[in-house]
C-alpha positions as CSV (number, residue, x, y, z in Angstrom):
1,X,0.0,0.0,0.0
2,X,1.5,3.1,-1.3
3,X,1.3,6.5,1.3
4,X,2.4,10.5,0.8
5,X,5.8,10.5,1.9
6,X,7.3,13.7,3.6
7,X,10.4,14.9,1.9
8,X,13.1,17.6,2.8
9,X,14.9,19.5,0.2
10,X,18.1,21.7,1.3
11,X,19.6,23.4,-1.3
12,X,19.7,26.2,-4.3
13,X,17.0,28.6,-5.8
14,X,18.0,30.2,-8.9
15,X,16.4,32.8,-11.2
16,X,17.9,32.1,-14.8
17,X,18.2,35.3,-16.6
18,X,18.5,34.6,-20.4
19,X,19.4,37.1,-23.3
20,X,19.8,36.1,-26.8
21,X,21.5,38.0,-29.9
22,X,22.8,37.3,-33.1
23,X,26.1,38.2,-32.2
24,X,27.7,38.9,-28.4
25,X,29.4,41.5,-27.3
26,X,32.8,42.2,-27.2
27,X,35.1,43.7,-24.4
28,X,33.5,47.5,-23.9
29,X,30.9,46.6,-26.7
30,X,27.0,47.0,-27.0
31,X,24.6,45.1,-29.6
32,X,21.7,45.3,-29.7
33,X,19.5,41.7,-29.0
34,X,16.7,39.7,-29.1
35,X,14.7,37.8,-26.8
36,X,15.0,38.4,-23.0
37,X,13.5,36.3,-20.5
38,X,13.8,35.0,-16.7
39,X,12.9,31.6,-15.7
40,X,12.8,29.9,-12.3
41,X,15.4,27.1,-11.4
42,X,17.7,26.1,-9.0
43,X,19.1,22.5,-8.8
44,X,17.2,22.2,-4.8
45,X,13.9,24.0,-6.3
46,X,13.8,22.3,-8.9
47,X,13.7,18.7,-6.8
48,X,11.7,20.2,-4.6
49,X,9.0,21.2,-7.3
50,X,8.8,18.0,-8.5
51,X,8.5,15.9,-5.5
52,X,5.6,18.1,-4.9
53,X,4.1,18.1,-8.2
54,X,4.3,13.5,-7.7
55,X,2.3,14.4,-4.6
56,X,4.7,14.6,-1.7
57,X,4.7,16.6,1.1
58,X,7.6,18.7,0.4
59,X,9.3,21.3,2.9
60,X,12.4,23.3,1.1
61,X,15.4,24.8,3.1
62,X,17.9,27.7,1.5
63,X,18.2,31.2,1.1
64,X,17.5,34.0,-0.8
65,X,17.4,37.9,-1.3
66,X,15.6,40.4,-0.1
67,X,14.6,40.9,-3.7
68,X,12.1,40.8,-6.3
69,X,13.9,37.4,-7.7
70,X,13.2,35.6,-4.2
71,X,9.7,36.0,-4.1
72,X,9.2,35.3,-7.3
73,X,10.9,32.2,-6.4
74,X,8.7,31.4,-3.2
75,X,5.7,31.7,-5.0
76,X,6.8,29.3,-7.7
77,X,7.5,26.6,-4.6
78,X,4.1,27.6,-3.0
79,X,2.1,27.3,-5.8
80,X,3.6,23.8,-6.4
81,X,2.6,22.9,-2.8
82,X,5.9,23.3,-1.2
83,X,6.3,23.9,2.3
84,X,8.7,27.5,2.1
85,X,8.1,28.3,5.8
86,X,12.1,27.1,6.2
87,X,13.6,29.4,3.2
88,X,15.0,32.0,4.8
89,X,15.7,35.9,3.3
90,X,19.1,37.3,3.5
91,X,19.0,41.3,4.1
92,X,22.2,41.9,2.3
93,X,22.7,39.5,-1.0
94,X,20.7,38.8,-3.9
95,X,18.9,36.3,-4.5
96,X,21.2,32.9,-7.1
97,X,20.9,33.9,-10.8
98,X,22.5,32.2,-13.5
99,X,23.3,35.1,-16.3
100,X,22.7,33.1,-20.0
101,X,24.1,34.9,-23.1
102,X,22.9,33.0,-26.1
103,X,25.2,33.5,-29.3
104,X,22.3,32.5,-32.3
105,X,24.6,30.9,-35.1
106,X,23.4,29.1,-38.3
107,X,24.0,25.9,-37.1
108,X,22.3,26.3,-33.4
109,X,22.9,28.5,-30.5
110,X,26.0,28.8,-28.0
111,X,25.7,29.4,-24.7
112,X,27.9,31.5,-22.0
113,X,26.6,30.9,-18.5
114,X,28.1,32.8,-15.2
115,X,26.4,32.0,-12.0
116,X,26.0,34.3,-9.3
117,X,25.3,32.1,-6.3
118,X,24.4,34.9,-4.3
119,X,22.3,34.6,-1.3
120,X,22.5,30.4,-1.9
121,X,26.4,30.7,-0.6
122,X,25.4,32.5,3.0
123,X,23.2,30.3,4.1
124,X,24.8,28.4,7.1
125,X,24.4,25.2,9.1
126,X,23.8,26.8,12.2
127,X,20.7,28.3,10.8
128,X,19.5,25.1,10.0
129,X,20.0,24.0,13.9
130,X,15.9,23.3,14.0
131,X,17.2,19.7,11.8
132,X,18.9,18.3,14.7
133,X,15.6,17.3,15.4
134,X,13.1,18.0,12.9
135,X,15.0,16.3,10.6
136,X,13.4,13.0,11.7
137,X,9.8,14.1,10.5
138,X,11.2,13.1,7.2
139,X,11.5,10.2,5.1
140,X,14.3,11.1,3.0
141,X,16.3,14.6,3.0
142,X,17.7,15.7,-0.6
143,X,20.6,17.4,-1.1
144,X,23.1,19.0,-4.2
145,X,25.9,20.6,-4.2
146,X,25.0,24.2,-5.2
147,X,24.9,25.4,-1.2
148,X,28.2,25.2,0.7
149,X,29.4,22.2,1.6
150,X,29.8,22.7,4.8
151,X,26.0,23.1,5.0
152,X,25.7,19.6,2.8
153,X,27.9,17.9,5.2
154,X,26.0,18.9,8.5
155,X,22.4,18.3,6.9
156,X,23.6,14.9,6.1
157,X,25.3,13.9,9.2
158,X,22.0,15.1,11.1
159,X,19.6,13.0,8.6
160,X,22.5,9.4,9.0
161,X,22.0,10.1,13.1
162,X,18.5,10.1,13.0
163,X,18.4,7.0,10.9
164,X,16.7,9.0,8.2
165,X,18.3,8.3,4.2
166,X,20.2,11.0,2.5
167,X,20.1,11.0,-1.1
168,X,23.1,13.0,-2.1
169,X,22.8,14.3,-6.4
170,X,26.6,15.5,-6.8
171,X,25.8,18.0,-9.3
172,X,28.3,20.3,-10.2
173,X,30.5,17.5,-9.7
174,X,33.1,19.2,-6.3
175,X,35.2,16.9,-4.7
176,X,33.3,14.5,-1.5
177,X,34.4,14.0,1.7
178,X,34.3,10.5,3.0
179,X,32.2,11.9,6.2
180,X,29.7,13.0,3.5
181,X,29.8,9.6,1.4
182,X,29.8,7.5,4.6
183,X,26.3,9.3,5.7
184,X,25.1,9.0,2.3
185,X,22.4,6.0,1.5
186,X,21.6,7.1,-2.7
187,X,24.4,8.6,-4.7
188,X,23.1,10.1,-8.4
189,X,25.0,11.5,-10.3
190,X,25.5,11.8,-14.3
191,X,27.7,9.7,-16.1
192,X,29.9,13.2,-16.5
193,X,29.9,13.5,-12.9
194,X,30.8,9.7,-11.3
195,X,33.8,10.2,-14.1
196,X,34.8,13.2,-12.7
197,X,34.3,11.9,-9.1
198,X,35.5,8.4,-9.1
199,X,38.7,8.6,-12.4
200,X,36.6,6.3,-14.5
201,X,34.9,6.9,-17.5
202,X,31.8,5.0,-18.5
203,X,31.8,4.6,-21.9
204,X,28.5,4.4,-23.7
205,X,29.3,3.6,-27.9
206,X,27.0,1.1,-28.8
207,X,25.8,0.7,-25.3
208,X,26.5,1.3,-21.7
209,X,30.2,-0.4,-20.7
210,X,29.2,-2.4,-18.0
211,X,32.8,-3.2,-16.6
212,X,33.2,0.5,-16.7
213,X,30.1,1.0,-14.2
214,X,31.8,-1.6,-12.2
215,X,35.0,0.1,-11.9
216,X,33.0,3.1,-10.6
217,X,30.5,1.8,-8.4
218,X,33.7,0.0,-6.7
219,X,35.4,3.7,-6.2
220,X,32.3,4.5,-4.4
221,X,30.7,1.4,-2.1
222,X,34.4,1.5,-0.7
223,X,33.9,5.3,0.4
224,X,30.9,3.9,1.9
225,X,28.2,4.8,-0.4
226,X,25.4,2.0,-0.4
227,X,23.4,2.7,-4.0
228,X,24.7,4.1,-6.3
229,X,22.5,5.8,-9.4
230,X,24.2,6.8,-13.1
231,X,21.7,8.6,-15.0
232,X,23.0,8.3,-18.7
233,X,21.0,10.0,-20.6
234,X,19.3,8.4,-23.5
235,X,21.3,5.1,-22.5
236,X,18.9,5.3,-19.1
237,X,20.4,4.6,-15.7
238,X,22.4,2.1,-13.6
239,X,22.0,1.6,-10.2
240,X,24.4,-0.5,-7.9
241,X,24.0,-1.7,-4.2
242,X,23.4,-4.9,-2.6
243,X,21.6,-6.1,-5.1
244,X,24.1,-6.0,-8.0
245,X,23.7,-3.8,-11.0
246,X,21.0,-3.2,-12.4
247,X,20.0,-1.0,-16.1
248,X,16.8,0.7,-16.3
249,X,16.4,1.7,-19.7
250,X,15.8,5.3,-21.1
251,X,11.4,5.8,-21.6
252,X,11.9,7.5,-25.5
253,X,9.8,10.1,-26.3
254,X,8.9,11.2,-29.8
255,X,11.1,14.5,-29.5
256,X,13.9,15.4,-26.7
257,X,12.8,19.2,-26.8
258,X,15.3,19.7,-24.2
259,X,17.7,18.0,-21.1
260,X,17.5,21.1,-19.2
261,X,16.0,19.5,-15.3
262,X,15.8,16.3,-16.5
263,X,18.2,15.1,-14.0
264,X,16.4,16.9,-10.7
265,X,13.2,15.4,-12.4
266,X,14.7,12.0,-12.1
267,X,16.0,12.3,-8.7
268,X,12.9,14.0,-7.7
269,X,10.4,11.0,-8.7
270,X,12.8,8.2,-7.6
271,X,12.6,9.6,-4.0
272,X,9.0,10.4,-4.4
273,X,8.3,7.1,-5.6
274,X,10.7,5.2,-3.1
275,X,9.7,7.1,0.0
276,X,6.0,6.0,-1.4
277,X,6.0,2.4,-1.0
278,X,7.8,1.3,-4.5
279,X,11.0,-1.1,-4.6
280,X,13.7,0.9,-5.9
281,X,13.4,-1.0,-9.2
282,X,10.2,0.4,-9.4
283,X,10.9,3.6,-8.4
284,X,13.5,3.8,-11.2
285,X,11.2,2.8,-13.8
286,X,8.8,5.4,-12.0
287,X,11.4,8.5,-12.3
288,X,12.4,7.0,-16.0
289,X,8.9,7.9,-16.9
290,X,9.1,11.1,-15.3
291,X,12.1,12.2,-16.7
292,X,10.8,11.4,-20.3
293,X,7.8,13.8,-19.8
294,X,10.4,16.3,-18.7
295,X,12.9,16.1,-21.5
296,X,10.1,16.2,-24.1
297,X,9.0,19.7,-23.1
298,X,11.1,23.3,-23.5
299,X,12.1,24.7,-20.1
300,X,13.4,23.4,-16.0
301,X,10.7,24.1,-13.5
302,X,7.9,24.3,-16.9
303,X,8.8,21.2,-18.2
304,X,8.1,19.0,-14.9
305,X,5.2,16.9,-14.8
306,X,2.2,16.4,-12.4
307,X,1.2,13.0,-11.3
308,X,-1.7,12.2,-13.7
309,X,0.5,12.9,-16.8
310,X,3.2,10.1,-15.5
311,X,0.4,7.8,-14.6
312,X,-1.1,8.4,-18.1
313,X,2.6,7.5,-19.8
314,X,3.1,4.6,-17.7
315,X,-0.4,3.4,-19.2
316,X,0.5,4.4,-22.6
317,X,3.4,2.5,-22.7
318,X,1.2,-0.5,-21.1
319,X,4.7,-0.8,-18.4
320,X,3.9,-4.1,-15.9
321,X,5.9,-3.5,-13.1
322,X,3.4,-1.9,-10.8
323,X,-0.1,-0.8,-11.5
324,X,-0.4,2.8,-12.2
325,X,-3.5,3.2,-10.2
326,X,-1.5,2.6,-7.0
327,X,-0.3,6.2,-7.6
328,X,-3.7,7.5,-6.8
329,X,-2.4,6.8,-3.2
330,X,-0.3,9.8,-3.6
331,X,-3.4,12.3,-4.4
């Protein structure tokens, strides 16, 4: 019997601020452009947006400015149900942007990206003191690496103590302390990032090298991690643990419109779908689903899907390995 799990998110919110032109700008240069817009993101919102949109209860914990950006931000969490009583506001920093200047060329668009982390970078663990014990009202706590890690560290090492599982998405890829990895139950990260991590690279020509996954996962069950998850893309994902490996394949849409969030939707709906009831087999498959909805559409926080719309996929695509209907539990 599937039930609404409770899930904790600590980590980013990010307003992406996007300018487009035919041709940038050079040192002390102006041209003139083309479309402008802003878009909500954040690796930890956009986790956090999804869990809720699956039907969790979701409560979020980060930072951001005493600005216009940050409550446009909180309102996109509340309106997806998201608890944002734990969000704090700092008085003197902005709210995370990511500045994106798009160079439109005949043969596609480049991109030049400078984050400002902003108020994401002051948010401390000490302010967080209300998880020493709150922290075991949850059934799994979220975290990524665009917070300080000192922060990431202390959330996780609260969540191991209370016996509650810390799912750890390494993404950017920064170097991991074993007290992180030894208090971490679910490791996901990209196949980009477990090369960058672990000094092996999963190849994936004509299919996903399964002695390099090995090699990997090794690097990381010794530091102490227990499952391991490799998204890969259009080659789907690998999970290691206990259990052995295991590949759940990629759920192909008719168009990729775009990867952007596709990984936070993944890591979003396996929790969901974990903390629900599923075996983690299923819960794969679940988040495999999810992704697909999510890659098919333009967009980070727009692209991710409700519940009906991966219920009506998974029936679509006639999938056996739980009924759909036992999602309704999550309504």
């Amino acid at each position: 019997m599937l039930r609404k799990p409770k899930i904790l998110v600590v980590g980013s919110l990010n307003m992406d601020v996007t300018a487009s032109a035919k041709r940038l700008p050079g040192a002390g240069e102006t041209v003139i452009g083309g479309k402008f817009q802003t878009a909500p993101g954040g690796k930890g919102l956009n986790q956090a947006v999804q869990c809720a949109r699956l039907g969790a209860r979701v409560t979020m914990a980060g930072k951001v400015g005493h600005d216009e950006f940050g409550k446009q931000l909180l309102n996109v969490a509340e309106e997806a149900g998201v608890d944002v009583s734990h969000i704090l506001t700092d008085e003197n920093e902005s709210t995370g942007a990511a500045v994106i200047m798009l160079e439109e060329k005949e043969n596609g668009t480049q991109n030049r990206i400078t984050v400002c982390p902003g108020a994401n970078f002051t948010i401390r663990a000490e302010e967080l003191s209300w998880l020493r014990e709150g922290i075991r009202d949850y059934d799994i706590v979220i975290l990524q690496f665009e917070i300080p890690m000192p922060v990431v560290e202390q959330v996780a090492a609260w969540a191991h103590d209370a016996g509650v599982p810390v799912m750890v998405n390494p993404a950017p890829a920064a170097e991991i302390s074993d007290r992180l990895l030894s208090c971490t139950a679910y490791l996901s990260p990209n196949e980009h990032e477990a090369a960058l991590l672990s000094g092996h690279v999963i190849r994936t020509e004509g299919g996903v090298c399964e002695e390099d996954v090995k090699e990997a996962a090794e690097y990381f069950h010794q530091r102490g991690v227990r499952n391991l998850i490799i998204t890969m893309g259009e080659n789907g994902a690998v999970s290691s643990g206990k259990g052995g490996l295991c590949h759940t394949p990629c759920v192909r849409m008719p168009e990729a419109a775009d990867s952007t969030a596709a990984g936070d939707s993944f890591v979003g709906a396996f929790c969901t779908g974990l903390t629900a009831g599923l075996s983690q087999e299923q819960a794969l498959a679940f988040a495999s689903h999810t992704a697909a909805i999510t890659v098919s559409r333009m967009g980070a926080i727009t692209s991710l899907p409700v519940l009906d719309e991966v219920q009506n996929l998974l029936r679509e695509r006639d999938f056996r390995g739980f009924d759909p209907d036992s999602l309704n539990a999550l309504k």
